[in-house]
Each structure stands twice: as C-alpha cells, then as structure tokens.
N, C-alpha and C positions, 0 to 999 in steps of 0.2 A: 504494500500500500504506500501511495506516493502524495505529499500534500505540498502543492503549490503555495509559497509565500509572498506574496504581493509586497512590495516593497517600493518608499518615495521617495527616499536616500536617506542620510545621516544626522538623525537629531531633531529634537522634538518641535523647532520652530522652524524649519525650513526643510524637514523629510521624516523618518518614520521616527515616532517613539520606541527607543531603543530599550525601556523597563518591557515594555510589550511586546517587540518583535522576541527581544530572549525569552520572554517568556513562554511565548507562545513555541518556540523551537523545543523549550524543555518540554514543554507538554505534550505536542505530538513526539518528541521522542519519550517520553516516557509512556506511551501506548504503542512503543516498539515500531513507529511505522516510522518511512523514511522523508525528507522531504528537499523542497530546491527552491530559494531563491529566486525570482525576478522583477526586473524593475527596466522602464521603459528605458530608452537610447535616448536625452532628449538634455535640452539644459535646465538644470535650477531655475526655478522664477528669480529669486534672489538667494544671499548665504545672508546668514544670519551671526553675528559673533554671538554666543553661547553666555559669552561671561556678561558682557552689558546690553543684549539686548539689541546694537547698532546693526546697522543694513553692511556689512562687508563689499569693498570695492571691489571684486573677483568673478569670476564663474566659477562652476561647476556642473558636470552630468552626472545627472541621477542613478543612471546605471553602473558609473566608476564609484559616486558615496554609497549605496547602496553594496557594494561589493565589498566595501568597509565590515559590514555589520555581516555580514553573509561570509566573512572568511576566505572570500572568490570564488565560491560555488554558486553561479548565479548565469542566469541567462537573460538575454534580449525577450522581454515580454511577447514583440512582433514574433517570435519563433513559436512562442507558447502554443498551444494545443490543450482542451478541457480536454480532450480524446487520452490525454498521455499522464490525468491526475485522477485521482479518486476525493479532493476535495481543494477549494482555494480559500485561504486565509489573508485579509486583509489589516497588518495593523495599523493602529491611529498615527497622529501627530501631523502636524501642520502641512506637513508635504501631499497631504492626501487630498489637501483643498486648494495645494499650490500648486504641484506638479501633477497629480495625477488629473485635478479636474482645478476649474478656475475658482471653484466656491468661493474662497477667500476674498478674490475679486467683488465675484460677479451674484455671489449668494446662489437663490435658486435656477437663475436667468446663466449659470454657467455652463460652461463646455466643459469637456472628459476628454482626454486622451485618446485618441481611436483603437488603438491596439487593444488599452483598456477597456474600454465598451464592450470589445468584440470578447475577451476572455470573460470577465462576468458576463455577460448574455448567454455566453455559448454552455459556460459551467447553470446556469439557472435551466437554459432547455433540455441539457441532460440532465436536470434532476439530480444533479451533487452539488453536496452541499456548497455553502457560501458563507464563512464566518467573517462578519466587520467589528471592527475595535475605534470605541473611540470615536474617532469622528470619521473614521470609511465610512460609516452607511450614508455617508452622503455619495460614493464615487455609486454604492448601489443601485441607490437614486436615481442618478443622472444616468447611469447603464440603462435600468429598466423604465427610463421616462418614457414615455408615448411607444411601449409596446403590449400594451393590453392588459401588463400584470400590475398588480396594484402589493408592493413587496411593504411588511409589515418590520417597521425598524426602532431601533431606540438611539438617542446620544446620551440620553440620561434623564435625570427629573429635577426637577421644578421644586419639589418638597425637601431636597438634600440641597446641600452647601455645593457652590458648584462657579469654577473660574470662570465662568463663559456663557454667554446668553441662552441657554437652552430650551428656551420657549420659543426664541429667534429663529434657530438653525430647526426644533421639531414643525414649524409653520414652515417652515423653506422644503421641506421636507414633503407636507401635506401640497404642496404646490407644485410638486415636480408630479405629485400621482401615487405619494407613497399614503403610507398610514402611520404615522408615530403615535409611541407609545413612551409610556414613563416608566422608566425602570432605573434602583438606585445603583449603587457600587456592590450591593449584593443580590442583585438579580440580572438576568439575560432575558432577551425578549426573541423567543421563538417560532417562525413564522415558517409554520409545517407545509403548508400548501405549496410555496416556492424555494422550501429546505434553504433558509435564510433564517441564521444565527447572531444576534448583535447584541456588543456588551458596553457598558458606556466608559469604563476602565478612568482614565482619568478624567473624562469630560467630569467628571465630577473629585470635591475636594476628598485626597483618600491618599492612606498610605502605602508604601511599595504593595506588603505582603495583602493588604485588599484589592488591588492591581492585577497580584501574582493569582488568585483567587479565585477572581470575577473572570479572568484568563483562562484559568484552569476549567469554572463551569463551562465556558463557551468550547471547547477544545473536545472536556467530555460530551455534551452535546452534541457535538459533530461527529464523532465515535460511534456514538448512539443510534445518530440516523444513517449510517454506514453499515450498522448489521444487515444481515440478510432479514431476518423479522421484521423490523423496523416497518411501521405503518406510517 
C-alpha cells in the first residue's frame, strides 16, 4: 500500500507545515504502508523569513523546498497518477493557499494549480480516499468546484480558540460548493460519500502533541476506509 503526500514546500508561512507533514509520515508509517512525496514544479508565490515574519528578496521552487522535508524522495506532481496510490494526503500550512491554489490571494474566487486539480479529482473519482490538514481542504474545494460533488470539509471551529478567521475561510468554502462543518483540534470531519477526511490540526490554537493526534485520527480514518469491509 502506497500513500501519496501532497506537498507546498518548506515551512509553515510560505509551504507545508512541517509538525504535520512529519506527522502525518509517522502515521502512515506506523500502519506499515509505504509512501512518496510530491509537490508541483513551479515557483514560491513569495519566501517568507521564518524568524520575523518579513517577505525575503529570493525565489524559490516548491518542488526543490518540498524535497527538503521529503529527504529527496519526491516527484513532479505532473507525473503523478491516482492509478499508482491507494490514498492522497494533503498537509496544511500557508503554501496550500499560496502555491498550490491562490486562496491566500484570491479567497474563494481562486485558482488551483492544474496538475493539482487533476490529482484530487482523479483520486475522488476512484473512490480513494482524500485526507486534508489544516487549511488543504481548501485546494479540495477548488479541485471539486463546479463538478457536481458537493465535498463535506472542516478548517476548524468557531467555538475553540483559533489564529485565523475560521468563519471567513468555512463561508469561502460554502461558496466554492462545499459544505463546512465545525470540528475542534479533537475531532475530524468525515465525508463518506466522496471518502474525504479533514482535520483542522492547527487552524486552530493547540499544542504539538494535539496536532500529533488530531493527525493521527485522520490517518487512522483513512486506514479504515481502505479495508476491504469498509462501507
């Protein structure tokens, strides 16, 4: 068994959140299956310096920071194939609204990656799963806008402590054609009909090992509806 990791480069303000993407590694390796890496060919919207916060005068591609966190086992998302994984996990961090899709920009009114489109759509038509962290279910979103499904997702709730407008992004959400739901840093919101898995991981305020957690239900989750029983 092979789990595709969706990847938007290096670090939590300008590509993937790195508590989440390890975690998410350890998880499906600790269900004994194997997994790979990829993240589009494309460049950084911006870099981000880490320590204050400031825009960095530089470039970078997301598929060479992305290879960072992945140890160089990674590939060109354009290569990818849903035909060649038994499930795709997407983790959060800013890169997801930067580079994989424009959200950041553009809110619900953004564009997605093409490559990306094409991998989430193709992994929802064959019916394996789709785990997002964090703030992916927004690339979700924009994957499945205006093709008939209507995918059931979370970034988090409203009732918990929470760094980011999460009433904002759940409306931006109901506006592309999805259905948001509230779920805290201890719940997942599972949407059986189009085997769509989403955890709100940090969209909300929390610490690592409730991160490592909230990670871990989503993970097992997607195990779950990987059996052959599985209804």
């Amino acid at each position: 068994m092979t789990i595709a990791i969706l990847l938007s480069g290096n670090g939590v303000y300008d590509g993937s959140e790195l508590h989440e993407t390890v975690f998410t590694i350890a998880a499906i390796d600790a269900h004994g299956a194997s997994w790979l890496c990829l993240a589009p060919n494309v460049p950084q919207m911006h870099v981000i310096n880490h320590v204050d916060g400031s825009t960095a005068n530089e470039q970078r591609n997301v598929l060479v920071e992305s290879a960072r966190v992945a140890r160089g086992s990674i590939a060109d998302v354009a290569t990818a194939r849903a035909d060649d994984f038994d499930a795709l996990v997407i983790p959060g961090g800013f890169g997801a609204a930067k580079n994989l899709t424009t959200w950041a920009i553009d809110g619900p009114g953004a564009t997605i990656q093409a490559d990306v489109a094409r991998l989430v759509a193709d992994f929802i038509r064959a019916n394996k799963p789709v785990v997002a962290l964090c703030m992916a279910p927004v690339v979700v979103a924009k994957a499945l806008e205006g093709s008939g499904r209507t995918p059931h997702l979370t970034v988090g709730s409203t009732a918990e402590p929470s760094p980011y407008d999460i009433a904002a992004i759940a409306a931006g959400i109901e506006q592309t054609g999805g259905r948001a739901h509230q779920s805290t840093i201890h719940e997942i919101t599972v949407d059986a009909s189009n085997h769509i898995i989403t955890a709100p991981c940090y969209m909300m305020e929390a610490r690592p090992h409730e991160v490592r957690a909230n990670v871990e239900q989503a993970i097992d989750a997607m195990f779950a509806m990987l059996q052959p029983d599985h209804e």
